[in-house]
Backbone and ligand atoms as CSV (ligand in chain L), in Angstrom:
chain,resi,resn,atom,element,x,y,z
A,1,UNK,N,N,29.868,58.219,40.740
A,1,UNK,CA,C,30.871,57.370,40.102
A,1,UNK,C,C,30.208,56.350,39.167
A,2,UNK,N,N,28.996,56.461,39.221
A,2,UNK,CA,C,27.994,55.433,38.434
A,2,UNK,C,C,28.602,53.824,38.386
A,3,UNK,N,N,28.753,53.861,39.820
A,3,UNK,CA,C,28.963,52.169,40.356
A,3,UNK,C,C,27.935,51.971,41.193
A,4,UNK,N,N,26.708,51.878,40.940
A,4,UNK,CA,C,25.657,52.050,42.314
A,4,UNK,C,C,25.447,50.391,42.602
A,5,UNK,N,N,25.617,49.704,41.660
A,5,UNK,CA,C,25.215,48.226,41.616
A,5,UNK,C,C,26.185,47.540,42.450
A,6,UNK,N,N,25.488,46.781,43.225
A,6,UNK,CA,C,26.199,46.039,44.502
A,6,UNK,C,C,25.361,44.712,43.950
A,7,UNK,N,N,26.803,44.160,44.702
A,7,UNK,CA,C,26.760,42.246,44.518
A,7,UNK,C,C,26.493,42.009,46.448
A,8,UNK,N,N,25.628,40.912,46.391
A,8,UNK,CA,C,25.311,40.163,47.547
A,8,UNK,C,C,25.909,38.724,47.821
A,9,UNK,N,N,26.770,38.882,49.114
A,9,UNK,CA,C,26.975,37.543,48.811
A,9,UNK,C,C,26.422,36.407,49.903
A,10,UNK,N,N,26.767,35.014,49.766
A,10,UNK,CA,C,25.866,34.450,50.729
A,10,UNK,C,C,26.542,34.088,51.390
A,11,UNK,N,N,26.810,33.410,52.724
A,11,UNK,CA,C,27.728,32.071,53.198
A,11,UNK,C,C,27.604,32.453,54.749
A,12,UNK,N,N,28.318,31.540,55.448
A,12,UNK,CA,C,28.069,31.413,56.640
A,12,UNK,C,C,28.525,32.894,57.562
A,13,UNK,N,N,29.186,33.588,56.712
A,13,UNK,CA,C,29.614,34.733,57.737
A,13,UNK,C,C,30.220,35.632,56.386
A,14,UNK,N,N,29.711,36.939,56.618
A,14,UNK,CA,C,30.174,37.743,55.431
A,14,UNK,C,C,30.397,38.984,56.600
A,15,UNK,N,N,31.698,39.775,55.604
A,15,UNK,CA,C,32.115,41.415,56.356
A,15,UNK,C,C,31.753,42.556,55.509
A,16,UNK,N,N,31.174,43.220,56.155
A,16,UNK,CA,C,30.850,44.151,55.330
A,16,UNK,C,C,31.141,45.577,55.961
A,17,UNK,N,N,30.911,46.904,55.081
A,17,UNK,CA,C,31.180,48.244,55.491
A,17,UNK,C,C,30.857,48.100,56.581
A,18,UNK,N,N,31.431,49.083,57.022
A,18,UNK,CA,C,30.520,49.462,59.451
A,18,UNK,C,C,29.948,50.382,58.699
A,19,UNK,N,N,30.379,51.406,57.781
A,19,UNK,CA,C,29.714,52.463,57.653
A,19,UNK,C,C,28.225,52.499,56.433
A,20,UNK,N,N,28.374,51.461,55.495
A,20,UNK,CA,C,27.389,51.850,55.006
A,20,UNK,C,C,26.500,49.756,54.890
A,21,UNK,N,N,27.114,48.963,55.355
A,21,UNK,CA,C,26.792,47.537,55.371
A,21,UNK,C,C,26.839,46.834,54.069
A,22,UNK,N,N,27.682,47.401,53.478
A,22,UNK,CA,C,27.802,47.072,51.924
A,22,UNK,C,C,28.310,45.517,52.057
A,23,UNK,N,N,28.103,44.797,51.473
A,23,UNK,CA,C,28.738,43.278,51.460
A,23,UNK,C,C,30.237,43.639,51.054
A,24,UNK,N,N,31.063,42.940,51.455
A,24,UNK,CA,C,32.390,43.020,50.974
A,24,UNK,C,C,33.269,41.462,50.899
A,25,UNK,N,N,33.421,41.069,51.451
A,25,UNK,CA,C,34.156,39.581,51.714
A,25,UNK,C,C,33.250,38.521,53.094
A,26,UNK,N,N,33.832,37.104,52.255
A,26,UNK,CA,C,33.041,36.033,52.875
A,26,UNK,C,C,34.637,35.344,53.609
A,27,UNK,N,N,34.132,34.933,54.781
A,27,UNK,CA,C,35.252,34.301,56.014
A,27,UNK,C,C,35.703,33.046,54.600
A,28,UNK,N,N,35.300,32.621,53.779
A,28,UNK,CA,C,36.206,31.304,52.946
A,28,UNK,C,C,36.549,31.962,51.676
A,29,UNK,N,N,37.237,33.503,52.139
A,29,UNK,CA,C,37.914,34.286,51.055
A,29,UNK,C,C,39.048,34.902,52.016
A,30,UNK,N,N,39.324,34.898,53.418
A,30,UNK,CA,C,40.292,34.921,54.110
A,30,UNK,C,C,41.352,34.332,54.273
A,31,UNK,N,N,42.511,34.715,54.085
A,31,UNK,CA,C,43.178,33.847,53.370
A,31,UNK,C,C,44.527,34.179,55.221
A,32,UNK,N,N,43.977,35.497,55.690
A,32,UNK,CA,C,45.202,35.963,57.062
A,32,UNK,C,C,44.663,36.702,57.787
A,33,UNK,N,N,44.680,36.820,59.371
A,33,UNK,CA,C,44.347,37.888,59.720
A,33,UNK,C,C,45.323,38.592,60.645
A,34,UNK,N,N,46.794,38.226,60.350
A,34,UNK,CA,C,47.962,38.744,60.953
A,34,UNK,C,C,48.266,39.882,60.047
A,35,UNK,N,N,47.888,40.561,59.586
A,35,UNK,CA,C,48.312,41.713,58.899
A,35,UNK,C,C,47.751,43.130,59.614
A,36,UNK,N,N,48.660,44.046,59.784
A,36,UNK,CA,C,48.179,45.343,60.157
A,36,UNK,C,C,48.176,46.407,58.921
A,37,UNK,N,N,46.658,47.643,59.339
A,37,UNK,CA,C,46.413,48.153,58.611
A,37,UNK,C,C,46.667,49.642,59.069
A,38,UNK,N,N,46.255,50.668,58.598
A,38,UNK,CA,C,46.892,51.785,58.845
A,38,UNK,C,C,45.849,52.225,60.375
A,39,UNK,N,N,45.053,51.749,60.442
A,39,UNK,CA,C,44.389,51.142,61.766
A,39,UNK,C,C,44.246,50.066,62.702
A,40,UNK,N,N,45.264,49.694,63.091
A,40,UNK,CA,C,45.239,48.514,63.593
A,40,UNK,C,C,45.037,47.418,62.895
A,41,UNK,N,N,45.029,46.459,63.432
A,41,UNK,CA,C,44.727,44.793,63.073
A,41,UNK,C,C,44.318,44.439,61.015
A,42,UNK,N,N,44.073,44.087,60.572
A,42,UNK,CA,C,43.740,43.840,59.376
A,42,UNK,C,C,43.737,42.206,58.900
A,43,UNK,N,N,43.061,42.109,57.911
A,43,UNK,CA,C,42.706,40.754,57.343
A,43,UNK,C,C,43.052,40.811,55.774
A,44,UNK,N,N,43.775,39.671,55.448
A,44,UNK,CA,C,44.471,39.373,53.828
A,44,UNK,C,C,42.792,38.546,53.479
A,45,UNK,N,N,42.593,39.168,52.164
A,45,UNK,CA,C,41.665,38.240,51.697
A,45,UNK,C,C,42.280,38.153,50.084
A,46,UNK,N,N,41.574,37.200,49.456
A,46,UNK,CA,C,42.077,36.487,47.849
A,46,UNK,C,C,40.584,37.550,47.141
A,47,UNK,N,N,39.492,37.297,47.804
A,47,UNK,CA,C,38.379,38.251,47.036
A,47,UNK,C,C,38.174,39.167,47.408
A,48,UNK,N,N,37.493,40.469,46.981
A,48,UNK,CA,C,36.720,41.050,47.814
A,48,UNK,C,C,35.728,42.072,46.760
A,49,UNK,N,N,34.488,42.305,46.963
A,49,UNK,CA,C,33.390,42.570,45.867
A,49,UNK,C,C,32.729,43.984,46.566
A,50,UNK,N,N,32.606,44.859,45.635
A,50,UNK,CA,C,31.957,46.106,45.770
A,50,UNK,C,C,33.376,47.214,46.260
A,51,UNK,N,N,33.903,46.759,45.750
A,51,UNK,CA,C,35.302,47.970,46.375
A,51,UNK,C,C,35.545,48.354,45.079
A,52,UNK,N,N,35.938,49.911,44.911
A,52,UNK,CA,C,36.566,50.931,43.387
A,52,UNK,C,C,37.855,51.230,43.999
A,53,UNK,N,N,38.800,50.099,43.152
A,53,UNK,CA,C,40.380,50.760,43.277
A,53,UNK,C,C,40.503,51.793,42.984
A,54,UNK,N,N,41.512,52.814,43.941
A,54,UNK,CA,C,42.679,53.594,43.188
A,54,UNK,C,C,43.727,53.701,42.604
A,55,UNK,N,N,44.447,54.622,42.317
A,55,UNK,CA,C,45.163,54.876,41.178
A,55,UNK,C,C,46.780,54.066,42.087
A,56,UNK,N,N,47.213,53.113,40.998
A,56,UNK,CA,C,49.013,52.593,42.239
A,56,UNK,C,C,49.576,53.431,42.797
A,57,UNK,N,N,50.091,53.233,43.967
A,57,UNK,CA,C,51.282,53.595,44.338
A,57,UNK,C,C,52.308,52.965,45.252
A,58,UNK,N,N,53.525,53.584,45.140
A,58,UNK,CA,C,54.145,52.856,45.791
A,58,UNK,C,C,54.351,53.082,47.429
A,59,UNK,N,N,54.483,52.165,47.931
A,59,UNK,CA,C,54.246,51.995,49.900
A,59,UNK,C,C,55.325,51.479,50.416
A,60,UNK,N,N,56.026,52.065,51.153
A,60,UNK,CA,C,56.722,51.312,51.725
A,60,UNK,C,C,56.528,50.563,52.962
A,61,UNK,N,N,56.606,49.413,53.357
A,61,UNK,CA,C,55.955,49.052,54.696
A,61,UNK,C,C,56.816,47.562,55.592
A,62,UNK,N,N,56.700,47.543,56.491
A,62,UNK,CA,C,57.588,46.712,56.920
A,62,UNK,C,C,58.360,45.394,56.431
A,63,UNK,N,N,57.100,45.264,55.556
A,63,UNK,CA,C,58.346,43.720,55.031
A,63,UNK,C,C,58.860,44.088,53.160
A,64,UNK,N,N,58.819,45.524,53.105
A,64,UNK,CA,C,59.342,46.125,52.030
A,64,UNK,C,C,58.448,46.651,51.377
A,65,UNK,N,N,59.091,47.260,49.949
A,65,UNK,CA,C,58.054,47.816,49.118
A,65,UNK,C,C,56.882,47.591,48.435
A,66,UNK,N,N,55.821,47.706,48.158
A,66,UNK,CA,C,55.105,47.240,47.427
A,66,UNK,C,C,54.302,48.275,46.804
A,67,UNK,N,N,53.701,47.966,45.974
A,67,UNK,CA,C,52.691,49.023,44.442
A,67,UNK,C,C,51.487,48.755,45.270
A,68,UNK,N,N,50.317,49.288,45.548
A,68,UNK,CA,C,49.329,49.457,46.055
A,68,UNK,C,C,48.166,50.046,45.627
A,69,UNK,N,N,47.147,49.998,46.067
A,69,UNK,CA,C,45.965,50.886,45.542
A,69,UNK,C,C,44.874,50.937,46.680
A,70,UNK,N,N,44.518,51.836,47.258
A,70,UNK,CA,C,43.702,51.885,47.939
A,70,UNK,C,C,42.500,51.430,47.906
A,71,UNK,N,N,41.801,50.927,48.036
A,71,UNK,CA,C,40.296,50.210,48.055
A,71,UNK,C,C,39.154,51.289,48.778
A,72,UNK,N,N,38.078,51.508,47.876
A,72,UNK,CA,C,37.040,52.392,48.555
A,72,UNK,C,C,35.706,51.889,48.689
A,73,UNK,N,N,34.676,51.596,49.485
A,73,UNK,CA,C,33.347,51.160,49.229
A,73,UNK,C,C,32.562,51.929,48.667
A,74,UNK,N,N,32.169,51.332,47.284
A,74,UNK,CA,C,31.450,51.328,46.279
A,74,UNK,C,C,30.202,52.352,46.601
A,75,UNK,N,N,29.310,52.217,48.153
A,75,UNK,CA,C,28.718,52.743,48.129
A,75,UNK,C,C,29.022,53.908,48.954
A,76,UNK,N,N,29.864,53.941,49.702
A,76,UNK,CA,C,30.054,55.471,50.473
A,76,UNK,C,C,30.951,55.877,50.546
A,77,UNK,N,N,32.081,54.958,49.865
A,77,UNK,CA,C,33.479,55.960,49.826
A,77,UNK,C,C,34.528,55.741,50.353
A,78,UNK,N,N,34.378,55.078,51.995
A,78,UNK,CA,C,35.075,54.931,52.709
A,78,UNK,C,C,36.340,54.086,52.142
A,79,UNK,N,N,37.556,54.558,52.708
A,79,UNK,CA,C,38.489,53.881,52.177
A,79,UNK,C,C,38.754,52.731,53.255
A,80,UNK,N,N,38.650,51.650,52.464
A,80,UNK,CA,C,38.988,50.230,53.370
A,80,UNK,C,C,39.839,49.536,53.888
A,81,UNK,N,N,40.885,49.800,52.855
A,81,UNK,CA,C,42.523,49.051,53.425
A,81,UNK,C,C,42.688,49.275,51.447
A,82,UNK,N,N,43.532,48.381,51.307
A,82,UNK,CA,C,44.124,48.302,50.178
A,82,UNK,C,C,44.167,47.087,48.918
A,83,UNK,N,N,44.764,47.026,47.966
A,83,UNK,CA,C,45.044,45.929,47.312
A,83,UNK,C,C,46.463,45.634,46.853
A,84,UNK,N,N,46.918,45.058,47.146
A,84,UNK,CA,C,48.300,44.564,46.580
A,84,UNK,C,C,48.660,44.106,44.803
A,85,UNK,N,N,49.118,45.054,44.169
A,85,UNK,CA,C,49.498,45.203,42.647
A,85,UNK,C,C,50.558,44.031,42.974
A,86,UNK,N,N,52.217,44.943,43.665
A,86,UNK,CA,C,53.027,44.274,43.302
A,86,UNK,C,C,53.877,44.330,44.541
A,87,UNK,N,N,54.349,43.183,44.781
A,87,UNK,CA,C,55.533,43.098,45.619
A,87,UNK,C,C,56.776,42.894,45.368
A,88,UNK,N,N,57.862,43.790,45.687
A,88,UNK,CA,C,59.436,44.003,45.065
A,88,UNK,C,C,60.333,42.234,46.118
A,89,UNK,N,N,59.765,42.795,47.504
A,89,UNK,CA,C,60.647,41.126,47.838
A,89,UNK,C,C,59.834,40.019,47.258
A,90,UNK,N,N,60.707,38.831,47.045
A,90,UNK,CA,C,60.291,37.784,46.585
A,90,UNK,C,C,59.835,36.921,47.233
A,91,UNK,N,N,59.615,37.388,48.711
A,91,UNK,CA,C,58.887,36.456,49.262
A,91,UNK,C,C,57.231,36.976,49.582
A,92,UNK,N,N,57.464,38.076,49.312
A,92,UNK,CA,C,55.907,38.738,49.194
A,92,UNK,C,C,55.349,38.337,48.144
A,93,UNK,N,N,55.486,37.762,47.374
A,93,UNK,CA,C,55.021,37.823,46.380
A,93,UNK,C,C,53.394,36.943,46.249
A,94,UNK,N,N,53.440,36.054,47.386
A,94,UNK,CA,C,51.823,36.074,47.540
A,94,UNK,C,C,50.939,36.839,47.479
A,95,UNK,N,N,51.095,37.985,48.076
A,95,UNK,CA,C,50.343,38.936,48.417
A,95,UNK,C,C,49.545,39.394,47.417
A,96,UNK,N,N,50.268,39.342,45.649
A,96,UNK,CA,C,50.287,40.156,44.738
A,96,UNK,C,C,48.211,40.043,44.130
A,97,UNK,N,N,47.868,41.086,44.498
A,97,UNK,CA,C,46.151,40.211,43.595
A,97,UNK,C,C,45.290,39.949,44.674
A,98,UNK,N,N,45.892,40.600,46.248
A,98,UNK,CA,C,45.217,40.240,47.207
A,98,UNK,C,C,44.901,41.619,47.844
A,99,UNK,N,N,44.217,41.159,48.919
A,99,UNK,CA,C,42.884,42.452,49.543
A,99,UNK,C,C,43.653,42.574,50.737
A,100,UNK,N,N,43.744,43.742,51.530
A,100,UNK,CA,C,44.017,44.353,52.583
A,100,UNK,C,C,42.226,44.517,53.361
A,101,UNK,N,N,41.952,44.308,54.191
A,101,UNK,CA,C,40.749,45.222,54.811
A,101,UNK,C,C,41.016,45.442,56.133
A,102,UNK,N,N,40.424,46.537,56.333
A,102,UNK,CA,C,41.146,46.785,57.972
A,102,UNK,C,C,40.071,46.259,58.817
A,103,UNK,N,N,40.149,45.294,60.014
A,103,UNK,CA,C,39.201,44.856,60.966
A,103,UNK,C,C,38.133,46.029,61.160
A,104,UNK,N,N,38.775,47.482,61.432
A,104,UNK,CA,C,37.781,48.477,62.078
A,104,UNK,C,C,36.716,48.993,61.525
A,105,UNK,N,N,37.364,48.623,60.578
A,105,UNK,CA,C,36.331,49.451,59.095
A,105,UNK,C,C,35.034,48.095,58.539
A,106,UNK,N,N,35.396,46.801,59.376
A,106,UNK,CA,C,34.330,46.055,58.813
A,106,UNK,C,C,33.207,45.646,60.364
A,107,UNK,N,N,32.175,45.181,59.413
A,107,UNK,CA,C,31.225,44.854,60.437
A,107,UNK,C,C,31.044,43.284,60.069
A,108,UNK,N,N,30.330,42.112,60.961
A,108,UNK,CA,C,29.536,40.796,60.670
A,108,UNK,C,C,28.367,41.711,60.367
A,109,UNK,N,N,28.145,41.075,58.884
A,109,UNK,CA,C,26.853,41.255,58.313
A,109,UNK,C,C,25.659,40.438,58.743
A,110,UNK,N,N,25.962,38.950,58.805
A,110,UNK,CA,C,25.296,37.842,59.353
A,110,UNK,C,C,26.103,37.359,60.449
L,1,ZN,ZN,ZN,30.382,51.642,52.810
């Protein structure tokens, strides 16, 4: 995919791939961790670095519709959780520009 270049990040606690330890998000980019993922438990973040979106689509999911894109790590593929394009209710509309990651799929890096 000629994305081989990975960003490092620093801070008191970072999550990264389980499967390949890729850096991905820092705990003061967590923004929720009441969200479920298509695996259990999940975490809302505002950043998240070394992930190659996919192509939108639309999801339907408990608190309504939303446009989506799957999130993959950069270095092995794995699909992570998602990103939020767009949300149709208006009270979702936080969400919009934000990271899905599923707890299972991440590891403490530090
Ligand atoms: Zn990985």
């Amino acid at each position: 995919m000629g994305m081989s270049y990975r960003r490092y990040l620093a801070g008191a606690r970072i999550y990264g791939c389980s499967e390949c330890k890729t850096h991905l998000a820092t705990i003061h980019s967590m923004l929720s961790r009441a969200f479920n993922g298509q695996h259990g438990r999940a975490y809302l973040f505002d950043t998240v670095v070394n992930v190659v979106e996919g192509e939108p689509v639309d999801r339907q999911m408990t608190t309504g519709n939303h446009t989506v894109r799957d999130i993959y790590c950069v270095k092995c593929q794995r699909i992570l959780g998602w990103k939020y394009d767009r949300a149709y209710d208006p009270t979702q509309k936080y969400k919009e520009g934000k990271f899905i990651l599923e707890r299972n799929l991440l590891i403490d890096v530090q």
